[in-house]
C-alpha positions, 0 to 999 in steps of 0.5 A: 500500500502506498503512502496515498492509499493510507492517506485516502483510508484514513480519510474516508473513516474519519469522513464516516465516522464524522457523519456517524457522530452526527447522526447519533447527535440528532438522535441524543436531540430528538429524543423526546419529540413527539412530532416529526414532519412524517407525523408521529414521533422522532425515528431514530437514525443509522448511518448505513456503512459500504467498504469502498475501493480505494482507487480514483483512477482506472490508471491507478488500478492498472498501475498498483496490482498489490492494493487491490484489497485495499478498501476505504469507507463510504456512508451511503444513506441514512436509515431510519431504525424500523423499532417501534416507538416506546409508548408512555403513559401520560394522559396530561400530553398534548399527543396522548392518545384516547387511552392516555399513552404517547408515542415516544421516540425509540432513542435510547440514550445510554445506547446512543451514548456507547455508540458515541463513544465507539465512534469517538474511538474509531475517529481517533484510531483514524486520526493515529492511522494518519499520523503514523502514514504521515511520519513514515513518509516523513522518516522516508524523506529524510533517509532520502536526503 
């Protein structure tokens, strides 16, 4: 793998995981919202993650036939968490139903709190991949001069 290749792996993580840390973000915020421009509650949210080729020409596919498994990451959509919603008993609510329960979002705070962290850490295991590409490629230099 070359020096760029590393660069462009690394970036297409830290890309990902910056779209993942939004996307938990509007959920932790959208946690009680009992009304969405869909009607109903707040759906939770996923990004859905594809592994990409890591090539942006054809010329580069046919001049580096070692980096073929070499594969970045893309978010290709976003979709909406098919759970049902939680329904609480709170018949004073503005949304309450005849039987007094209201549809809340499916958020799940403390699960939306671990899935942050698990993105933190993989944007910061990004940023060190980074990193070191970057001081090896400094380290090549130099032995160069």
């Amino acid at each position: 793998m070359d020096f760029f290749s590393s660069m462009r792996v690394s970036a297409s993580g830290l890309e990902a995981q910056n779209k993942r840390m939004g996307t938990i973000s509007s959920n932790i915020a959208n946690a009680e919202t009992t009304r969405s421009p869909q009607g109903g509650p707040y759906k939770r949210k996923d990004p859905l993650m594809t592994a990409t080729t890591d090539r942006e020409s054809f010329g580069e596919i046919l001049q580096n036939k070692l980096d073929e498994n070499v594969q970045g990451v893309i978010v290709e959509d976003i979709i909406e968490d098919q759970r049902p919603p939680r329904m609480v008993y709170n018949p004073s609510h503005v949304d309450a139903n005849a039987d007094g329960y209201v549809a809340m979002p499916n958020v799940n705070v403390v699960e939306e709190m671990a899935n942050m962290i698990s993105a933190q850490r993989s944007y910061e295991a990004n940023v060190t991949a980074l990193n070191a590409a970057k001081s090896m490629a400094q380290k090549a230099l130099e032995i160069g001069r």
